[in-house]
C-alpha positions in Angstrom: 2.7 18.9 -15.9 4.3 21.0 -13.3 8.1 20.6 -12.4 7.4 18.7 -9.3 5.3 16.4 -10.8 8.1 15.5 -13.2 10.6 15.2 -10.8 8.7 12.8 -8.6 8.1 10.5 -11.4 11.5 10.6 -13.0 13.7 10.5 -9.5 16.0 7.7 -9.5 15.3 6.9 -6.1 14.4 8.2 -2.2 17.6 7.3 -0.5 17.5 4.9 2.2 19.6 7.0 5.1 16.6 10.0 4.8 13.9 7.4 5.8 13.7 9.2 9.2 12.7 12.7 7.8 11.3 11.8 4.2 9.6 9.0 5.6 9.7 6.8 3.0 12.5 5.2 0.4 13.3 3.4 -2.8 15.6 1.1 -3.8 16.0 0.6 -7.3 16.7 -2.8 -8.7 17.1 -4.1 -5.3 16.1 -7.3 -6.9 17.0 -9.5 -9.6 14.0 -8.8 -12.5 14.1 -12.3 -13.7 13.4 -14.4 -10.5 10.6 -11.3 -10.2 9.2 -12.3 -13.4 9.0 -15.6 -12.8 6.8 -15.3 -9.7 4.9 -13.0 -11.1 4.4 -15.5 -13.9 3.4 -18.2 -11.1 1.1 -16.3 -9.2 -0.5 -15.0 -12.7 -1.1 -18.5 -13.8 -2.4 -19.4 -10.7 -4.4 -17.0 -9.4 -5.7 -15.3 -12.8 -7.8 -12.2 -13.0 -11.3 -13.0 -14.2 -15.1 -11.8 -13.5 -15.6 -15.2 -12.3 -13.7 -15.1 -8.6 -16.1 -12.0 -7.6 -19.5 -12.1 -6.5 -22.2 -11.1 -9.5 -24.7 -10.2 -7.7 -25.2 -7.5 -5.1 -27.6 -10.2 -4.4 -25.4 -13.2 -4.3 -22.7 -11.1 -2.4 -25.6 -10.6 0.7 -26.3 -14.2 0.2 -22.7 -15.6 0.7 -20.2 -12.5 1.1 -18.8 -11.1 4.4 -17.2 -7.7 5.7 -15.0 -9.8 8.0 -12.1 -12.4 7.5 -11.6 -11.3 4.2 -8.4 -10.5 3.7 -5.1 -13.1 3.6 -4.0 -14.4 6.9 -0.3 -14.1 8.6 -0.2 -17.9 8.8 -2.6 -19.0 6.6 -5.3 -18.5 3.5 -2.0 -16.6 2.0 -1.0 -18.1 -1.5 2.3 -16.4 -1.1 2.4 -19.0 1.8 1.8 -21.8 -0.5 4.7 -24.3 -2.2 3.4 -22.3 -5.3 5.6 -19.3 -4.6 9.2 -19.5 -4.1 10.1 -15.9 -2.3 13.4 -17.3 -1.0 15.5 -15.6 -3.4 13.8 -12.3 -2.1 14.2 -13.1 1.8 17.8 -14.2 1.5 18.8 -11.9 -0.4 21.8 -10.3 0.9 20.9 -6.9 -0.6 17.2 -7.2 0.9 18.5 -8.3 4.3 20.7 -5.5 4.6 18.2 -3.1 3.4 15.6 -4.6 6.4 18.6 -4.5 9.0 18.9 -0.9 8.4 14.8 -0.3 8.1 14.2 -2.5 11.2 17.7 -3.7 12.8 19.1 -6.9 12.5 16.9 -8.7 14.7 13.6 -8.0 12.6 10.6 -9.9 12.1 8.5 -9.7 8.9 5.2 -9.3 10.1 3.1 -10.4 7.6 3.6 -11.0 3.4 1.0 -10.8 0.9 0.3 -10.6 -2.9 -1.3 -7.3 -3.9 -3.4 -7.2 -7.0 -4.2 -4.2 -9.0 -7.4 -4.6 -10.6 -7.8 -2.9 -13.7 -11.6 -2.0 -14.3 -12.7 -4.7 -17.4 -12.0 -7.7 -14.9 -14.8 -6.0 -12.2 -18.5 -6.8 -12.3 -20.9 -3.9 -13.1 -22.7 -4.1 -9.8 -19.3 -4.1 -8.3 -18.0 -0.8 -10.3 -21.1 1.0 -9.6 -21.0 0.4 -5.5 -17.3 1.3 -5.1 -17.1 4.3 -7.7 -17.5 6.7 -4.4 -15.1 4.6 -1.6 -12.2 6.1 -0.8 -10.6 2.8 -0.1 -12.4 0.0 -2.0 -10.6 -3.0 -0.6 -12.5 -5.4 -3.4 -12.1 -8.9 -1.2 -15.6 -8.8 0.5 -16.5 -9.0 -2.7 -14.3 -12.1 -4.2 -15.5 -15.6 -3.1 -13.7 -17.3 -0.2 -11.3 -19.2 -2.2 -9.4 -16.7 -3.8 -9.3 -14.5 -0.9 -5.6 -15.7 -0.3 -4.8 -12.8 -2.7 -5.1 -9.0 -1.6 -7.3 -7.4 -4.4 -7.6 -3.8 -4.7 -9.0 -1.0 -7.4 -7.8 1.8 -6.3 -7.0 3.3 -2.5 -7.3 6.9 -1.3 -4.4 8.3 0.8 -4.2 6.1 4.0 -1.9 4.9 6.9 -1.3 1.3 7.3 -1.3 1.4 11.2 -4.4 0.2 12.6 -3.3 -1.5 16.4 -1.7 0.9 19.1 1.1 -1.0 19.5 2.0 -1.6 16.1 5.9 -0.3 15.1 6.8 -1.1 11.3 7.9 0.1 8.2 5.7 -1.3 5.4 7.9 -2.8 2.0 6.8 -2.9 -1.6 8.4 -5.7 -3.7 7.6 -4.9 -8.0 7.3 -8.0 -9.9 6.2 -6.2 -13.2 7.4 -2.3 -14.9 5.2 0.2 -13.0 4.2 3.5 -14.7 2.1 6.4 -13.7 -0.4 5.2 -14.7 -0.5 1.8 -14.3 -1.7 1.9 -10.1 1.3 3.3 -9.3 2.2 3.7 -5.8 2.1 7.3 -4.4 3.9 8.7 -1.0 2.8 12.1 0.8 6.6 12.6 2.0 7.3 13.8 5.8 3.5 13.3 6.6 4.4 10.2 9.0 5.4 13.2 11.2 2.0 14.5 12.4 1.4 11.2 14.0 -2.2 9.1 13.3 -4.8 11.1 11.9 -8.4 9.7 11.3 -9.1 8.5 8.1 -10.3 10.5 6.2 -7.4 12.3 6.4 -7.9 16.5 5.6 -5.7 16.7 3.0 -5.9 19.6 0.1 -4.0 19.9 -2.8 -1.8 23.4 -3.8 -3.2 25.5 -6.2 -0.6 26.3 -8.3 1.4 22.7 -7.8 -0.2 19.6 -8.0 2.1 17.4 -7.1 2.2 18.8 -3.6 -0.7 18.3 -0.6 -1.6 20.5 2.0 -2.0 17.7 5.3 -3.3 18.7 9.1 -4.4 17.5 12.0 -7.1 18.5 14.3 -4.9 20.5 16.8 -3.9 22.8 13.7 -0.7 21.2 12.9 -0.1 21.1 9.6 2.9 19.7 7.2 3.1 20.4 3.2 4.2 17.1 1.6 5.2 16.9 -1.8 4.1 13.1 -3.3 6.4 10.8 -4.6 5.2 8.6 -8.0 6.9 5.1 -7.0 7.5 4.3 -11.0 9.7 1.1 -11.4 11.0 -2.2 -12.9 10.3 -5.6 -11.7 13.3 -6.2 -8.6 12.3 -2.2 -7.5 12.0 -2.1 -3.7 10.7 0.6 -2.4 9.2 1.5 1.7 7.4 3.5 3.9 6.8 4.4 7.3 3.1 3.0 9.2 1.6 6.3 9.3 3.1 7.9 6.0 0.4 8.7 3.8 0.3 6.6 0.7 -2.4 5.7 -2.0 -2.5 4.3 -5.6 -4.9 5.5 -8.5 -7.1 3.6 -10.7 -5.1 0.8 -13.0 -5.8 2.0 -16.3 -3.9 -0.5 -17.8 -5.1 -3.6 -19.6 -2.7 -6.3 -16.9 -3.2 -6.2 -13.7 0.0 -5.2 -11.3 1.6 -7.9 -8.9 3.4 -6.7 -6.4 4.1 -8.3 -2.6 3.8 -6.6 0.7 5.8 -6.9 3.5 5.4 -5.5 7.0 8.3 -5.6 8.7 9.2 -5.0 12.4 12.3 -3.9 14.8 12.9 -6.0 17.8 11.3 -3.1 19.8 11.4 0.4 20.5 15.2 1.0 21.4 16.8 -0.8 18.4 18.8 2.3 16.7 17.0 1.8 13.1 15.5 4.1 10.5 12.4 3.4 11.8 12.8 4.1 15.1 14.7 7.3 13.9 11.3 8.5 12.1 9.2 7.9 15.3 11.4 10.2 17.2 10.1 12.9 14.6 6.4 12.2 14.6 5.1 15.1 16.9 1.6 13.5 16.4 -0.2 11.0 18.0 0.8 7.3 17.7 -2.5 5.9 18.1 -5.8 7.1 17.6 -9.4 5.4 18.7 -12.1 4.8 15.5 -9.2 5.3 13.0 -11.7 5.0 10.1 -14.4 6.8 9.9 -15.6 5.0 6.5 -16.5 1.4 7.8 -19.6 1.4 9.5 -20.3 -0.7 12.6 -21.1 -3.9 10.0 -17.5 -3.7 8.6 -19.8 -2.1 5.8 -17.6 0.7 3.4 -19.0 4.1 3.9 -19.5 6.6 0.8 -16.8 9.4 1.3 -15.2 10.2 -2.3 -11.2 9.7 -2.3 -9.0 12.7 -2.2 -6.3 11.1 -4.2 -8.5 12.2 -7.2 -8.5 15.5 -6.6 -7.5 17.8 -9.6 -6.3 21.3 -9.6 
């Protein structure tokens, strides 16, 4: 394992005040664990992993699947909506507030919030692991029946940015409910790449020869950034964030328990608030916006064959 590789995985943190340039942050045991468990517990015992909420049949998903509508709602379908989950002790937190008034000012506004599963390949049906093995970003809730869609269900994702709408301006935020190791879906950040600005997905990205832990990004005017990525390992109560077009991804789960964690997207009052992330658009040189961001989902809303960088090996 090279010595960047090592020091990703084993940094105590990204510290909050180089957001602007790094593009990303941790914050470790921002959280109480215990509370963390607990929800984690809650959400576990209600919304389980089995085969049984996903579609067994490429056959019964054309019957009564969609590639719309699929994913939780801001205001509703959202079981971290529901009386089920108690996330006060996360939003009134006086550590997590402060954290979001520095990220976002003190007049933010969380977006959206969301349960994110990691999927660990034994709970997936075969017809499922066979038509996603070359996605680069196999979003798996087309393929789970409509009532358990309040979750967000992934099994891996290539390297993507989370901005999709022009006007968009907001720091995305990672809540850990269980231990995360490298290998167990782990989060992973392409530091500084927020600065070349949307980029379509996907993104042209190659990985250095002689140092694995560190990617080779451009964009189609020749710009180019090296960005060495960041392993997000952690405890339960582990915060950690990232900019809307930083580059970020997770690998396959090759655990036996499927991660919990909760995503926030949290935004400033507007454009002139003096935050962090207003601080990191001033050193995007890229586009903000670009039109046909994805160039994997076809005009159906259909995923489009295109292999996942994030698997590349040396």
């Amino acid at each position: 394992m090279s010595d960047s590789v090592l020091a990703a995985a084993d940094a105590p943190s990204l510290p909050l005040d180089q957001f602007p340039d790094q593009g990303a942050a941790t914050l470790r045991g921002l959280l109480p664990p215990d509370p963390c468990s607990i929800l984690r517990d809650a959400i576990n015992e209600h919304r389980p992993m089995r085969k049984e909420i996903f579609y067994q049949s490429r056959e019964e998903f054309e019957k009564f699947g969609r590639w719309e509508r699929y994913s939780p709602g801001a205001t509703d379908h959202n079981f971290l909506l529901t009386d089920a989950c108690d996330t006060s002790f996360i939003e009134d937190s006086p550590a997590f507030v402060a954290a979001l008034g520095k990220l976002a000012g003190d007049n933010y506004s969380i977006m959206k919030k969301a349960i994110i599963r990691s999927t660990p390949h034994f709970t997936l049906p075969d017809w499922i692991l066979e038509y996603v093995q070359e996605l680069g970003r196999p979003n798996l809730n087309p393929f789970v029946r409509d009532e358990f869609q309040d979750v967000q269900y992934f099994f891996y994702t290539d390297y993507h940015q989370d901005k999709t709408r022009q006007k968009s301006n907001f720091v995305t935020v990672y809540v850990y409910l269980d231990t995360v190791e490298a290998n167990y879906s782990s989060l992973r950040i392409l530091l500084e790449s927020h600065k070349l600005g949307m980029t379509h997905y996907p993104h042209s990205l190659r990985r250095a020869y002689g140092d694995s832990a560190l990617w080779y990004y451009n964009n189609s005017d020749g710009d180019h950034v090296k960005c060495p990525e960041f392993v997000v390992t952690g405890e339960a109560g582990d915060v950690s964030c990232f900019h809307d077009l930083t580059l970020h991804g997770t690998v396959r789960n090759n655990s036996d328990n499927p991660r919990i964690s909760l995503r926030y997207l949290v935004a400033p009052e507007d454009e002139s608030v003096d935050c962090l992330v207003n601080q990191a658009n001033a050193q995007v040189r890229g586009p903000q916006f670009v039109d046909g961001v994805r160039l994997d989902v076809a005009p159906d809303g259909a995923f489009r064959e295109m292999g996942a960088s994030i698997f590349i090996q040396e």
